[in-house]
N, C-alpha and C positions, 0 to 999 in steps of 0.2 A: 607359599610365603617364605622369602627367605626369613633368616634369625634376626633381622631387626626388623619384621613387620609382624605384630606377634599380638595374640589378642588373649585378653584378659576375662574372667568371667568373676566376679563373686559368689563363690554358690554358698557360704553363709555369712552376715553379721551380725550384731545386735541389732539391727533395726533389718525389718522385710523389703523386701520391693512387692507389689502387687502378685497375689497367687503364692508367691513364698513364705516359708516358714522363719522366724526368728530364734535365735539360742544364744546365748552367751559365749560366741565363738569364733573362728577364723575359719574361714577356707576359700581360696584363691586357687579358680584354675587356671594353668598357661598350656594354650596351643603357636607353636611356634612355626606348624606347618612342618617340622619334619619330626619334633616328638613333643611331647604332650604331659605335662605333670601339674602338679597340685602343693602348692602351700601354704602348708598347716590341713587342719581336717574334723574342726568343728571340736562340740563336746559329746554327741549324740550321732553315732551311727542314722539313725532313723529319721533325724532334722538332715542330713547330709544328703543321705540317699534319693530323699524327698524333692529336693529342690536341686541338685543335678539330675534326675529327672526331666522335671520341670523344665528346667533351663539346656536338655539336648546334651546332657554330658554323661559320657561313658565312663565312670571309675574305673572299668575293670578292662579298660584297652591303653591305661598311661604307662610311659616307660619307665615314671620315677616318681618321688614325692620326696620333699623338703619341710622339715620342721622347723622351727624355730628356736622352740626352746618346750620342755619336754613335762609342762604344766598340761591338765587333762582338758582345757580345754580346746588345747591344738593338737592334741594325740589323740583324742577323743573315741572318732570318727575311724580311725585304724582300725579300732577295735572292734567292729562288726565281722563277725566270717563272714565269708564270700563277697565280701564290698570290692575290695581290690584281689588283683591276681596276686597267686601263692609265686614268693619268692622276689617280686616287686620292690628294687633296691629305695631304701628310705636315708636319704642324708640327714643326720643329726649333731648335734652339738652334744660336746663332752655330758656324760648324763645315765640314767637307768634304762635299758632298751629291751629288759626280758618282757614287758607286755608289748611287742612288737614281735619282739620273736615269737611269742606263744602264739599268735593269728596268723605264723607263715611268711611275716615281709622279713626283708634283708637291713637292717639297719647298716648304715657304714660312715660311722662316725668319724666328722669331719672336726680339724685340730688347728686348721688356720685358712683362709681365702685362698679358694681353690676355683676351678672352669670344670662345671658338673654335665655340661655339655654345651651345642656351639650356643653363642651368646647366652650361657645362664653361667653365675657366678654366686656360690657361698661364699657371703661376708661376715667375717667376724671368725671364731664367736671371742663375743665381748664377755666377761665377767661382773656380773652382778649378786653380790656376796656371795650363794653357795651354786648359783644358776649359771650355767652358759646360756647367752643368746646368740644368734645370729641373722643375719637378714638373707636376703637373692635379691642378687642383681641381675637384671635383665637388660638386652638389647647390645649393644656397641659403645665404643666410646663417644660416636657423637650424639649419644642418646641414648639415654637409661632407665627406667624404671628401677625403683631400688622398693621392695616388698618387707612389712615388717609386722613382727606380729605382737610385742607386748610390748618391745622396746624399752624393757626395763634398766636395761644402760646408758638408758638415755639416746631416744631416735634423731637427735643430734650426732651423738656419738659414734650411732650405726651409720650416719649419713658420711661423716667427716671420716672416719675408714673405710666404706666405699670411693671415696674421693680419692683418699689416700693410696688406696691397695692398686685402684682401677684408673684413675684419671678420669678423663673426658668430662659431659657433663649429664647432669643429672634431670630427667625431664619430669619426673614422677616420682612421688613420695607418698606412700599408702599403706595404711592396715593398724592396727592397735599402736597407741603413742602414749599410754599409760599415763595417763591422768597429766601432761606437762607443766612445768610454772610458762608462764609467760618467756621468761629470759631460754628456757631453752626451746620455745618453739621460736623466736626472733633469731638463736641462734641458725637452728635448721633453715630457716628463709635464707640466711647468708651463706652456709654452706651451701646449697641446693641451686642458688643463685635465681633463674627465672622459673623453675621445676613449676608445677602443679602441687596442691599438697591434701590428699584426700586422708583426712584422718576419720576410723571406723573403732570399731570393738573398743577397745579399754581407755579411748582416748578421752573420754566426756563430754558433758554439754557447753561447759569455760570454755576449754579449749578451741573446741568445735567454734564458740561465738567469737572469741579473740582471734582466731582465723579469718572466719567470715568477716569481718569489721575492716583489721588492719589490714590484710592482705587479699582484699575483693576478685581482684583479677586471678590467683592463682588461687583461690581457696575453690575444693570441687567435693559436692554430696557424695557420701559412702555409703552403700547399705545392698544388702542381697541383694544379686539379677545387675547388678553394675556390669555393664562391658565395656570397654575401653582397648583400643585397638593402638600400639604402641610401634 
């Protein structure tokens, strides 16, 4: 596969898919066909483990992993020994990285949109009072998946610096959207222009209905065991 034909997996959200486990959590793997990483990584080692399993994914053969923002329930899942290989570079946003270092991975904390390899891209990180967030963008510019995990700065705002940093357009918009008002998921529809928009984890039931209503053709289910080929 080249880097813009890249398939996506869910392996946790708040909500299961059939045979998987549920946690209060994020983890998104990408295989891109030439390396293979993971964004965000649950709350529970053991909900993690369990359901990349399940779902045929190897933790401990990825080249990388990306955080988003360095709350426990996307660091989580790091923190099992032997889950990932020792020494496994972890991009993160400005933040506390000594419970990464103590399991072995390489944190290398990322300070503005950067190309983490071919078509993956750290966006951000944005500032949300004392939190860095940031998203990954994936794919090309005539085609993007942009990955987010609490979006505490508003997944508007992760969207419209995606646009900004990166151009082209955005095909996909997914992962925790932190509870939104209404005016900024209208926004996000406008920046994003015809994208998909699968909101998961922190985003709630509003949101989630206000999606499905207004925006029918582009609103898409989130939940563990999700694949989606981009």
């Amino acid at each position: 596969m080249p880097a813009t034909d890249m398939r996506l997996v869910v392996l946790v959200d708040n909500e299961p898919g059939p045979g998987l486990r549920a946690d209060w959590g994020l983890s998104i793997y990408v295989d891109s066909g030439s390396w293979r990483a993971v964004f965000d990584a649950d709350s529970d080692p053991a909900v993690l483990e369990f359901n990349a399993g399940k779902l045929g994914v190897d933790l401990g053969s990825l080249d990388f992993a990306v955080v988003s923002h360095h709350h426990l329930d996307h660091v989580g899942g790091f923190l099992g020994k032997g889950l990932f290989r020792e020494g496994m570079p972890v991009y993160v946003p400005p933040g506390p990285t000594d419970r990464l270092e103590s399991v072995g991975l390489r944190p290398i904390v990322v300070e503005s949109t950067r190309e983490l390899a071919p078509g993956a891209h750290a966006v951000g990180p944005l500032q949300a009072g004392h939190l860095h967030e940031m998203a990954l963008a994936l794919g090309s510019a005539g085609s993007r998946a942009l990955l987010v995990g609490c979006s505490h700065p508003g997944v508007d705002a992760l969207a419209a610096r995606a646009a900004s940093d990166l151009g082209g357009t955005i095909s996909f918009v997914m992962g925790g959207f932190h509870a939104p008002s209404r005016a900024v998921l209208d926004r996000l529809a406008e920046i994003s222009g015809s994208a998909r928009i699968c909101p998961g984890h922190c985003s709630g039931d509003e949101a989630k209905a206000y999606l499905r209503s207004k925006y029918p053709d582009r609103y898409c289910e989130f939940r563990s065991g999700l694949v989606m080929d981009i």
